[in-house]
C-alpha positions as CSV (number, residue, x, y, z in Angstrom):
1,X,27.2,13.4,-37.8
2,X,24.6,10.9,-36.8
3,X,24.4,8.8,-33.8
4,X,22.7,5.5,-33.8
5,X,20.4,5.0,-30.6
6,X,19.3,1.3,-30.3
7,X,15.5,1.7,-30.2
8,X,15.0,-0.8,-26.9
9,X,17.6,1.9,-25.4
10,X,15.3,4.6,-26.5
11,X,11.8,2.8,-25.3
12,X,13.5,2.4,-21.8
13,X,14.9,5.8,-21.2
14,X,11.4,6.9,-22.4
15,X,9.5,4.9,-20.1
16,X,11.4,5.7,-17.0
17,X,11.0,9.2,-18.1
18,X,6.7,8.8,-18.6
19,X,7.1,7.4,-14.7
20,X,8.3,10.3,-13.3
21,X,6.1,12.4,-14.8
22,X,2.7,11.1,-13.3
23,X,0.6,13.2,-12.1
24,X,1.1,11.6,-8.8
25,X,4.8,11.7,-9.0
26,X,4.5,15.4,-9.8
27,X,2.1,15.5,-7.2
28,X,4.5,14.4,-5.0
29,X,7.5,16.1,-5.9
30,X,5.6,19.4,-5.0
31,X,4.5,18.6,-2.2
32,X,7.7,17.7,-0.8
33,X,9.0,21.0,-2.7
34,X,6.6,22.8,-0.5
35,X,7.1,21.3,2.7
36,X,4.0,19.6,2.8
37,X,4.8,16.1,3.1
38,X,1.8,14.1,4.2
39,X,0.9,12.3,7.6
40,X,-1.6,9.8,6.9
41,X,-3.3,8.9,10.2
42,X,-5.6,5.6,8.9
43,X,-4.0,2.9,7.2
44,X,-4.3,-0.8,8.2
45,X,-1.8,-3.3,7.2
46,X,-2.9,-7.5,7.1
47,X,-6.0,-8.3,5.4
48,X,-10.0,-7.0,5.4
49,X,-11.7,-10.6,7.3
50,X,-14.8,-10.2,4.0
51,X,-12.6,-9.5,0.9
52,X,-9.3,-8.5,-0.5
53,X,-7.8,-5.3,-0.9
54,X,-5.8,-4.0,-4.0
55,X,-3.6,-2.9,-1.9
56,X,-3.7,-5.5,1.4
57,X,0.2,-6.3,1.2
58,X,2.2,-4.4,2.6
59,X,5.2,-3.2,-0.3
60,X,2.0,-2.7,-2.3
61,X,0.5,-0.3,0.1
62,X,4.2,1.6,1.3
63,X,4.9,1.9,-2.3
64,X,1.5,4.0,-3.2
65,X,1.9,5.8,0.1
66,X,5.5,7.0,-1.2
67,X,4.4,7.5,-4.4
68,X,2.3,10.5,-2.9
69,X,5.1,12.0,-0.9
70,X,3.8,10.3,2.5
71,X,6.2,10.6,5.2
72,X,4.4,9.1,7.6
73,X,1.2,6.6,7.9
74,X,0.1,5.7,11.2
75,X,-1.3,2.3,10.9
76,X,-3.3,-0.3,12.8
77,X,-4.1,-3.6,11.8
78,X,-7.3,-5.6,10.1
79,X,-6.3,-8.8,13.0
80,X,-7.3,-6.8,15.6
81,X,-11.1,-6.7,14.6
82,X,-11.7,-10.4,15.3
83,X,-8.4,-12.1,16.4
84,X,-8.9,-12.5,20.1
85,X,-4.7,-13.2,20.5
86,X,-4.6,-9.3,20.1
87,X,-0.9,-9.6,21.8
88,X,0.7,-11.7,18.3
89,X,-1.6,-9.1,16.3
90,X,0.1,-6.6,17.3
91,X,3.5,-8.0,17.5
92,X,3.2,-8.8,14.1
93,X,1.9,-5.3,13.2
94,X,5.1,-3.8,15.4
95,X,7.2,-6.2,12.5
96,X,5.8,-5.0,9.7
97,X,6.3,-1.4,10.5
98,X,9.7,-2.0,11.1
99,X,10.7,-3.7,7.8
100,X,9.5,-0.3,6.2
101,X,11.6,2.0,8.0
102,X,9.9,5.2,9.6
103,X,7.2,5.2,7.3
104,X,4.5,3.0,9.0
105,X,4.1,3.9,12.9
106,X,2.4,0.8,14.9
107,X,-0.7,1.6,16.5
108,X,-1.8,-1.5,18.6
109,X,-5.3,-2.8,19.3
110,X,-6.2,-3.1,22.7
111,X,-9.4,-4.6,23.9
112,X,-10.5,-3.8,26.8
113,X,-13.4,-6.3,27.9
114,X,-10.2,-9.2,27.7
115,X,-8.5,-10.3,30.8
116,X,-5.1,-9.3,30.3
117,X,-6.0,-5.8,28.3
118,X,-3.8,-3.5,30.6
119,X,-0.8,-5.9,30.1
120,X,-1.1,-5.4,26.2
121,X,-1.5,-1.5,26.9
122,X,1.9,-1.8,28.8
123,X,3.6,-4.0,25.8
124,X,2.4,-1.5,23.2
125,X,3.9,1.4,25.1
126,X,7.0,-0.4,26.5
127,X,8.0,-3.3,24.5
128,X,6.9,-2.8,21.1
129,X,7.4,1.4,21.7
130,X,4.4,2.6,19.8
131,X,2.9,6.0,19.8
132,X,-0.5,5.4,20.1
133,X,-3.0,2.4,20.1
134,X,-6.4,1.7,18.0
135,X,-9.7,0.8,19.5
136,X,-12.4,-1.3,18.3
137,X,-15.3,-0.9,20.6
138,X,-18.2,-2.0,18.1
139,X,-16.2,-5.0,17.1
140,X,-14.9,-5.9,20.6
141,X,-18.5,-5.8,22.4
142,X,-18.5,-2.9,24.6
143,X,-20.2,0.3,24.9
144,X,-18.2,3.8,25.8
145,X,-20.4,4.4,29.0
146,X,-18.1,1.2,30.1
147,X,-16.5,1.5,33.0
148,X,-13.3,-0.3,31.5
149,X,-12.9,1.9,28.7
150,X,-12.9,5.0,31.0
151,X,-10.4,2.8,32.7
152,X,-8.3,2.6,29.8
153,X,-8.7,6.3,28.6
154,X,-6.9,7.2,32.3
155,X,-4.1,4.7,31.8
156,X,-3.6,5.4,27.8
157,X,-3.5,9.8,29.0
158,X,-1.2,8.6,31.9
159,X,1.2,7.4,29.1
160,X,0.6,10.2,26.8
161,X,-0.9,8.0,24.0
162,X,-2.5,8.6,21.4
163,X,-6.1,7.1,21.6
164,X,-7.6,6.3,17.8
165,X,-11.5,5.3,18.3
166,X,-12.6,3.7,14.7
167,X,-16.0,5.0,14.9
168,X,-17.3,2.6,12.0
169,X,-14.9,0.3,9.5
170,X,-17.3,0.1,6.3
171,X,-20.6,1.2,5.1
172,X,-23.0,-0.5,6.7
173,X,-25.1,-1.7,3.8
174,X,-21.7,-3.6,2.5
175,X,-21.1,-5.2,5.7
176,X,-21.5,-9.0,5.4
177,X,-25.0,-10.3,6.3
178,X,-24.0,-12.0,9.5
179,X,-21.5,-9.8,10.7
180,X,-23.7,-6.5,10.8
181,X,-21.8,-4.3,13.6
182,X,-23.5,-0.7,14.2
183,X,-21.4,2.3,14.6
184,X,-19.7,3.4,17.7
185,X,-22.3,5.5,19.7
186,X,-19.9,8.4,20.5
187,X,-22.5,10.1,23.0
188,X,-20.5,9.3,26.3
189,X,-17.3,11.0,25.2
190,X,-18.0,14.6,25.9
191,X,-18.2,13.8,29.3
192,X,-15.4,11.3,29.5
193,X,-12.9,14.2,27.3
194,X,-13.9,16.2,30.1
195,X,-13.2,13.7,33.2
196,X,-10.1,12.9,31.4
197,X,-7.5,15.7,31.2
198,X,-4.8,15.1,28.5
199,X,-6.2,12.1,26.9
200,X,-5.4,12.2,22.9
201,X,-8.3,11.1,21.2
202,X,-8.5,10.7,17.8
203,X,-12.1,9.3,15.8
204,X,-11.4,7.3,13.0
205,X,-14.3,7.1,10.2
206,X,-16.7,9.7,11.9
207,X,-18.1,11.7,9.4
208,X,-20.8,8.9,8.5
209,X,-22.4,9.5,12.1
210,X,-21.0,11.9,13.9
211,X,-22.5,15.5,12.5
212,X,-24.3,19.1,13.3
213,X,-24.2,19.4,17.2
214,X,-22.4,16.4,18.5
215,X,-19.8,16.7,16.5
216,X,-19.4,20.7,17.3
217,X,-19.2,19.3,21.2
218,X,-17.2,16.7,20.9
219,X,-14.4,19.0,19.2
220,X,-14.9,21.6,21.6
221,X,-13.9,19.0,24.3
222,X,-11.1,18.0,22.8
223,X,-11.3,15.2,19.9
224,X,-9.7,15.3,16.7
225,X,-11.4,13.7,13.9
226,X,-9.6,12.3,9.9
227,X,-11.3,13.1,6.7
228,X,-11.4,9.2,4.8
229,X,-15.1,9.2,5.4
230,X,-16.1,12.7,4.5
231,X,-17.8,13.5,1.6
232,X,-18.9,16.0,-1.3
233,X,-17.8,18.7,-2.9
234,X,-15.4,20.9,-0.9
235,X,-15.5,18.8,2.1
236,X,-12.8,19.5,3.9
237,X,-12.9,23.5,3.3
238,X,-16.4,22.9,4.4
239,X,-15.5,21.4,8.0
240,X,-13.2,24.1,8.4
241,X,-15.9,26.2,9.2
242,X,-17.4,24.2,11.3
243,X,-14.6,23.1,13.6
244,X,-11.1,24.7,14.4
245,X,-8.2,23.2,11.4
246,X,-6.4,22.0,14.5
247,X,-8.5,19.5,15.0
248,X,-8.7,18.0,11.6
249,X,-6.2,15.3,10.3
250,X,-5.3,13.4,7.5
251,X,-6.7,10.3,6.6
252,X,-6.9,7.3,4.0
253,X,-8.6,4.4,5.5
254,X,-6.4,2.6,2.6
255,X,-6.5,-0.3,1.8
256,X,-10.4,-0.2,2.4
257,X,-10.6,2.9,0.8
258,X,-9.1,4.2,-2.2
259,X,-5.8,6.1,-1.2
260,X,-6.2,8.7,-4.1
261,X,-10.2,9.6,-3.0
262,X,-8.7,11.4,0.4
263,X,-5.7,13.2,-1.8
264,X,-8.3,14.4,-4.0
265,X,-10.2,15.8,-0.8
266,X,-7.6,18.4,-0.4
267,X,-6.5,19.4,-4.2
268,X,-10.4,20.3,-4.5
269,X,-10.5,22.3,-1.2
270,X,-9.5,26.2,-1.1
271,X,-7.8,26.9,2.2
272,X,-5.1,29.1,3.5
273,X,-1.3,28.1,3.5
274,X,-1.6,27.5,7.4
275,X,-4.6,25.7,7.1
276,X,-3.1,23.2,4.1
277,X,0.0,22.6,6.2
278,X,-1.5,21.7,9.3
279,X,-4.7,19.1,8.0
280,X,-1.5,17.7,5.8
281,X,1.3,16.9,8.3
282,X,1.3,19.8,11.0
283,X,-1.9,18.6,13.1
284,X,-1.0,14.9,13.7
285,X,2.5,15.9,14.6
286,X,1.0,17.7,17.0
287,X,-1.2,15.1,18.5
288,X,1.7,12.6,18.6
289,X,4.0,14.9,20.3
């Protein structure tokens, strides 16, 4: 006996079938199998000020983080570069999260050089409840030798936040001609890690500057550095040997970067099972404890 299957029936169940068996949905299904579900600890959500995104709205970008069995993205926002109303910035960022569920965690952008800066640290904490707050300095005028940012290192331990530095937000020879902003001098923050027990620091797009010995100190005094700007072959695996995997995290920089570039990062690194789970998920727990 034959059965006749309408052939739109057939396309459809074939298609839906094809979906779920991307390589990134099968990517994902074993990595939840596995227990491995990502933390991704450098996304921002609005828009880049000097051109758009593939992925600069926000469904776009959840839906790619889900498709790679992301559990978690810790995200800033793109406004609070140049918006100098950083308290709507982040209100709207607070929003945004929200409407995705427990996927995207806020991470508000304070500014320290503007009058009411410890009043937005308070509304990040208190009133919008997030975990942990982003910092500009490049963008926002101020050097880390400042004696506002030590200010604001004091207060953010105080409240057991999580302090994410961005150390650089694009290549400099892409950066628009008359908005050329040099990367974070990280020199003063040995000293400051030291001055400042209990502080969570986190740098944000290091690798580009921060290398060899400075980096090596800087770890060994507490910080914990994201992989979106590292490069070649075996990268990751590489900086394991240089610094302890505790102090390595996850990181995109999506939607500037591609999200896929940082997963690759770790399918072409050889590490051990303790190792993989804690630069996946295990680390930034950790940190945001």
């Amino acid at each position: 006996m034959t059965v006749d299957f309408p052939r739109r029936t057939f396309l459809k169940s074939s298609l839906a079938v094809a979906a779920l068996a991307t390589p990134a949905a099968r990517a994902a299904d074993s990595t939840r199998a596995a227990g491995l579900g990502l933390v991704d600890t450098n996304v921002n959500l609005s828009r880049w000020p000097f051109r758009r995104c593939p992925l600069d709205e926000p469904p776009a970008l959840v839906a790619k983080l889900r498709e790679h069995g992301v559990e978690q993205s810790w995200a800033g926002t793109f406004d609070g570069l140049l918006h100098k109303d950083l308290g709507s910035a982040n209100a709207r960022l607070a929003a945004e999260c929200r409407a995705h569920g427990n996927l995207l965690v806020p991470f508000g952008s304070v500014n320290p050089k503007l009058p009411d800066w410890e009043q937005e640290l308070r509304r990040c904490a208190e009133v919008h409840r997030m975990p942990g707050i982003r910092l500009h300095p490049n963008y926002h005028g101020y050097k880390l030798d400042d004696p506002a940012f030590a200010r604001l290192l004091t207060l953010a331990s105080e409240r057991k936040l999580v302090v994410q530095l961005a150390v650089v937000m694009e290549d400099e020879r892409t950066l628009h001609p008359l908005v050329q902003v040099p990367p974070v001098d990280t020199a003063p923050l040995v000293d400051l890690l030291k001055k400042t027990p209990g502080v969570r620091l986190q740098l944000l797009n290091a690798f580009r500057t921060v290398r060899g010995e400075p980096l090596l100190r800087l770890a060994a005094a507490g910080a914990h550095f994201e992989i979106a700007m590292l490069e070649g072959v075996g990268s990751v695996a590489g900086l394991t040997k240089q610094l302890p995997a505790e102090r390595i995290l996850f990181g995109s920089h999506a939607p500037l970067f591609y999200f896929e570039s940082a997963v690759l990062k770790l399918k072409e690194s050889i590490f051990t099972p303790e190792q993989d789970r804690a630069i996946r998920s295990g680390n930034a727990l950790r940190l945001r404890a």
